[in-house]
N, C-alpha and C positions, 0 to 999 in steps of 0.2 A: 411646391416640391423641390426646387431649387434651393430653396433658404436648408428645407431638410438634407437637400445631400450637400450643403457647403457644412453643416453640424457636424455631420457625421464624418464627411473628411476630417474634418480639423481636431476630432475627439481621435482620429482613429491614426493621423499624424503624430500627434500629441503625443499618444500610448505608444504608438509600435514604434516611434524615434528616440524613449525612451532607455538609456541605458540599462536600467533592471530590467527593461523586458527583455531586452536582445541577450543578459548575461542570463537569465533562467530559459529564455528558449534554447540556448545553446546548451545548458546544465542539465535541463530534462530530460535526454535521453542516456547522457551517464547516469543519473538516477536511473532510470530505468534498466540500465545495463547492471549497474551497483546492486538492486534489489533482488531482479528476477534472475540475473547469470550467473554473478558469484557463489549464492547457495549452494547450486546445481555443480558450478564448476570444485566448490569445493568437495563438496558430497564425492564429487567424483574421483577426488585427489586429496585425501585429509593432511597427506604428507603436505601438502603449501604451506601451512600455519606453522609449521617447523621449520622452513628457510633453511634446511641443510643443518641443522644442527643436530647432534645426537643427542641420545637416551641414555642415562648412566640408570646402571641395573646393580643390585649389590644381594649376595645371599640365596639369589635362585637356583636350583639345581642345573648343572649341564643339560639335561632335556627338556627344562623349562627355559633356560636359556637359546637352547639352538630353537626351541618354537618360537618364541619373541621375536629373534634374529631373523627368521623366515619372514614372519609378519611384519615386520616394521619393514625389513629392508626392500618388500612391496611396496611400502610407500613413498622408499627414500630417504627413510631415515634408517642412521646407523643405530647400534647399539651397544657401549663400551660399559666392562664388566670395572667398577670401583671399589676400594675398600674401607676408605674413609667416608663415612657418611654427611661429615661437618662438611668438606671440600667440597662431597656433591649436591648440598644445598647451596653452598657458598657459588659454586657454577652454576645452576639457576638459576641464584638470584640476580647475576650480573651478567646474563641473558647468553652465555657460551653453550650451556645445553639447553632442551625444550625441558625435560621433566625428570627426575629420581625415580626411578622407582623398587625400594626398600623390600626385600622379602622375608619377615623377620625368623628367627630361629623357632622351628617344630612348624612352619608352615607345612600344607596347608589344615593341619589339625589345631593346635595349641596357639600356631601363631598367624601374624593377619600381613597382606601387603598393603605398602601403603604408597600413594602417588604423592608426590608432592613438586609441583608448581607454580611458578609466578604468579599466575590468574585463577587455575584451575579451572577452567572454561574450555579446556579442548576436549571436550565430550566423545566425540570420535578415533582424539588416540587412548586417552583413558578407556572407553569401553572395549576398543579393540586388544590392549592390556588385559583386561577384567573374563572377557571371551576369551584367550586363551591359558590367563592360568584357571577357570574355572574348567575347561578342557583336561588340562595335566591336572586336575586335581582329584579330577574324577578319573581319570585311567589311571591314577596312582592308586586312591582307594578299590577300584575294582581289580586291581592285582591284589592286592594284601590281603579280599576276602577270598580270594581263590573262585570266583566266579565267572562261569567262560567271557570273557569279551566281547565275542559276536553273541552272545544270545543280550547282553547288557544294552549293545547296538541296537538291534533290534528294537528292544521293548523301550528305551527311550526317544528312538527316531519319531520325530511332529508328523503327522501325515499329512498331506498334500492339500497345502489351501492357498486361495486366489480369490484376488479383488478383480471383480471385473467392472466396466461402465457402461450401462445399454443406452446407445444413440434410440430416438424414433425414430431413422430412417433404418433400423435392425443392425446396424454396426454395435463391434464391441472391442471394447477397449483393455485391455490389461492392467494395471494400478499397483506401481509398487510399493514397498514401505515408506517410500518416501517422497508418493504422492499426497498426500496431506500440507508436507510445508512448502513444494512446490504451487500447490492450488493455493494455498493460502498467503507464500509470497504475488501469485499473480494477482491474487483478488487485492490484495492491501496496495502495488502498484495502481491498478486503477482507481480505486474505490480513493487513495491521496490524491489524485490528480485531479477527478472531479473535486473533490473538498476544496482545494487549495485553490485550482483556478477558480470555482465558482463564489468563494465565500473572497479570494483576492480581488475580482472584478466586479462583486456584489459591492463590498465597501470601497475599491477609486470612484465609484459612481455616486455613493452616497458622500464621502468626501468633497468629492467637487461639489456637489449642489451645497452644502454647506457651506466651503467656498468662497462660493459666488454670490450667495445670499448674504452672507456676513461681509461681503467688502463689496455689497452693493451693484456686484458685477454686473447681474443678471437684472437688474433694474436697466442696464442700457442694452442687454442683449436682447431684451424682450419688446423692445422699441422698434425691433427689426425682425424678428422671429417670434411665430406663438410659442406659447409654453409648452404643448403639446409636443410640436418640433422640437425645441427643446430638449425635452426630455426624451422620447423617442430616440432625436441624434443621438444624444450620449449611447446610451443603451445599444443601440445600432454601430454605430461607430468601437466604441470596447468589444461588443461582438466580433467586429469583421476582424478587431485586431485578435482576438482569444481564438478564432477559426484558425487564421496565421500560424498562431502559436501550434495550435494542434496539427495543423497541413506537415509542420517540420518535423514532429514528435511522431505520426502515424508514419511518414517517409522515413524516418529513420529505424525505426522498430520495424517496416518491412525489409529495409535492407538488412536489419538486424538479423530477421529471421533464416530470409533467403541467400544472402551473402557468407555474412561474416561468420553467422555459427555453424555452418559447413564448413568452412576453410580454418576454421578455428577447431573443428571437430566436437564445436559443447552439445551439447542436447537441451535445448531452449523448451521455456513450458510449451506445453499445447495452447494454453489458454491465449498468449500472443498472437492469434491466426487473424486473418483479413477480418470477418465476420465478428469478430469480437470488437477490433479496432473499432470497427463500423459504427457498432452499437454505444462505444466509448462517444465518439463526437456526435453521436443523435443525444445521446442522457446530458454529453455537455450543454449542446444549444439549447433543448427543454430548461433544464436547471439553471442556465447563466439566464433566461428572458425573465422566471419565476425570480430569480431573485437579486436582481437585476432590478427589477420594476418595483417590488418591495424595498430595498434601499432607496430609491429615486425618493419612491415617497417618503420614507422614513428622513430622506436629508431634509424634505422642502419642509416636512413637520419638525424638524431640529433645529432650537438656537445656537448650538455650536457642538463640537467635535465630541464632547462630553456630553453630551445631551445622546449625540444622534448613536456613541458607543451603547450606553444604558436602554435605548430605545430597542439598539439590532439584539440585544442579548437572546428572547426567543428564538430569534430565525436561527440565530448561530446555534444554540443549543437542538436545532433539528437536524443538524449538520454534524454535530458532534455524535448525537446518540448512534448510529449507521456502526460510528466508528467504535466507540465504545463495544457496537456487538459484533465485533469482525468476525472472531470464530465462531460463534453460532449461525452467522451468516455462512460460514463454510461447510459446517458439522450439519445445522437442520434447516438448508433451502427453502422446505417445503413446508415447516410450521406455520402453525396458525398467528402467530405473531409476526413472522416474516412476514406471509402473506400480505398481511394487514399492513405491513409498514412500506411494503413492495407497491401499493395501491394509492397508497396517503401523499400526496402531491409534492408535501414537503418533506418527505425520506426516500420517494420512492426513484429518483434517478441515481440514489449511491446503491437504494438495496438493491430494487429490479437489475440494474445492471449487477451487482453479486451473483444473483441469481442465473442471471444468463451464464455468467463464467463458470459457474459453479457444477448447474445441470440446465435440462432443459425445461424453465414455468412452461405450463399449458398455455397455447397459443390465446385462447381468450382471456388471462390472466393480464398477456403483454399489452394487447389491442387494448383492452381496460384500462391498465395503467398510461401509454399513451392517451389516448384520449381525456381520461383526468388530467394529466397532465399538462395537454394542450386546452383545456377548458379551464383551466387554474392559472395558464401563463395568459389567458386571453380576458378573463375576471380580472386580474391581479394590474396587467396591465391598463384596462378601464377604469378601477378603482384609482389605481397612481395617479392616472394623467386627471383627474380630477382633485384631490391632493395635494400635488403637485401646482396646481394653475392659482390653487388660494394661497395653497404652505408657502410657496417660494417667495410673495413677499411679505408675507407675517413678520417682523420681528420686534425685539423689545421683551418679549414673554416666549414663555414653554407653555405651549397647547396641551390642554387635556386633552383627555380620550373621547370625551362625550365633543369637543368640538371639532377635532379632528373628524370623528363620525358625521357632525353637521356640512362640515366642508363636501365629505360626498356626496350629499342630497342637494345642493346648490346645484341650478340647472345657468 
């Protein structure tokens, strides 16, 4: 037991003294601030993407112009009326306005408006543009047919609709238009962070055994320690360092929550809350031991770096597909293919945790997948360390499959 916890110090020294680890544990939570609060902050302020620069407008009527001018300068942005259309491209392009916006002669019958911008990517001033002249276009034409106004109000007014969210404990939630990229920015923060720490400390683990194999290290560390320990340490060790990681990331997105985005006055997702956190670092610890213990083995069966890349390729590609289905993970929770992939050991700590964010899986659905889970990390692990105790001094050849399967029936 000794030899194991001098392992696991020394692996978990090694890591968390590590200069990339202390520049990504300090980065993580600007990432997380980058992802989840600028959307929201912008949403809530579209004028930022403007920096104070005005709208040059050319051709609009006076009362399409004082409606622009209303709107925009709710954002903060001005709105200057030009004549030369060349000069107000030419000021786009060398970034002293945000965007033109052209309204050409017999608008809005004969002729069309047009925006034109550097990127054409400010979706929020453009549509807010698009929203009121299609407003004056339509109270233009309903003067000219002579038809009352208010009765036109009336019969085009949307009637009253609402998203709501039912908690099982009979809570409900309201949901507005623009719950969708908020749930789906939180589920994408999470759902990268498992990927990235668990497939980043999946291969330093298969790495090092590689390593140590190939420059014979582990030939004099095993003079003093079983392989078992070994392996284990390592595993142990990058864990205690990855929890580390997470202790600073979960502290900071509580303070996030609780501090700074009241004093900052932003409106942070929901999905951020304690209970979420929670379930964030139980799917990490499942998922880094799952595959974790899969690369172990995979190093001590590799004759080199190139070998053991070609070998991870499946595991990686169970790690990839999650991601591949972000938005149906947001859109349908509850399908039969989620489900399924929510259950399956080696998807189910990116999906199930979506799922959690998302809505609530049925309580037997979780317990199930735990338990698979931990029956998959405790298989996977017996398998390695078996593995492991032949692969690590193999070398000279790449082991097939069928021998690597013989290594596990070796008692």
């Amino acid at each position: 037991m000794s030899r194991l916890r001098y392992v696991i110090r020394h692996e978990f020294r090694l890591t968390a003294a590590n200069k990339a680890f202390v520049i990504l544990t300090i980065l993580g939570p600007f990432l997380i601030f980058a992802v989840s609060v600028l959307p929201s902050l912008l949403a809530q302020s579209p004028g930022a993407v403007a920096s104070g620069k005005p709208l040059a407008l050319s051709g609009a009527p006076p009362p399409v112009e004082q409606a622009l001018t209303a709107t925009f300068s709710g954002m903060g942005i001005g709105v200057e009326r030009v004549d030369d259309a060349a000069a107000a491209k030419d000021s786009v392009l060398d970034g002293s306005r945000i965007a033109f916006l052209s309204l050409e002669a017999g608008w809005p019958d004969s002729g069309k408006a047009v925006w034109y911008s550097k990127s054409g990517a400010e979706i929020a001033l453009y549509s807010a543009a698009s929203a009121v002249l299609e407003a004056a276009a339509r109270e233009a034409r309903i003067v000219e047919s002579g038809v009352d106004p208010a009765l036109v109000a009336k019969v085009l007014s949307p009637p009253s609709f609402e998203v709501i969210k039912l908690d099982k404990g009979g809570a409900e939630e309201a949901r507005g238009s623009d719950s969708f990229v908020e749930v789906l920015m939180t589920v994408l923060v999470f759902v990268m962070l498992i990927y990235m720490t668990v497939l980043l400390y999946g291969q330093m683990i298969g790495r090092s055994v590689v390593t140590e194999k190939t420059s014979k290290t582990v030939e004099i560390m095993l003079s003093s320690v079983k392989s078992q320990d070994l392996m284990f340490g390592k595993i142990l060790g990058l864990g205690l360092a990855g929890l580390l990681q997470y202790a600073v990331w979960v502290s900071m997105a509580f303070l996030l929550k609780r501090f700074v985005g009241p004093l900052l006055g932003l409106s942070l997702p929901a999905g951020i809350s304690t209970g979420n956190l929670v379930w964030l670092v139980v799917f990490f610890i499942l998922g880094f031991f799952l595959y974790s213990s899969a690369y172990a083995a995979l190093g001590a069966a590799s004759e080199d770096e190139q070998h053991l890349g070609q070998m991870a390729w499946p595991l990686i590609m169970f790690l990839i597909v999650p991601l591949v289905m972000i938005s149906t993970l947001v859109t349908s929770p509850d399908s039969t293919l989620v489900v399924i992939l929510s259950l399956f050991p080696l998807t189910s700590p990116i999906v199930m945790l979506a799922r959690v964010l998302v809505s609530s899986p049925p309580v037997w659905q979780l317990a199930l997948c735990l338990a698979l889970l931990v029956a998959a990390v405790a298989g996977t692990a017996v398998l390695a360390a078996k593995i492991f105790r032949v692969g690590i001094l193999m070398t000279g050849k790449r082991p097939k499959l069928k021998e690597v399967l013989r290594w596990v029936t070796v008692k």
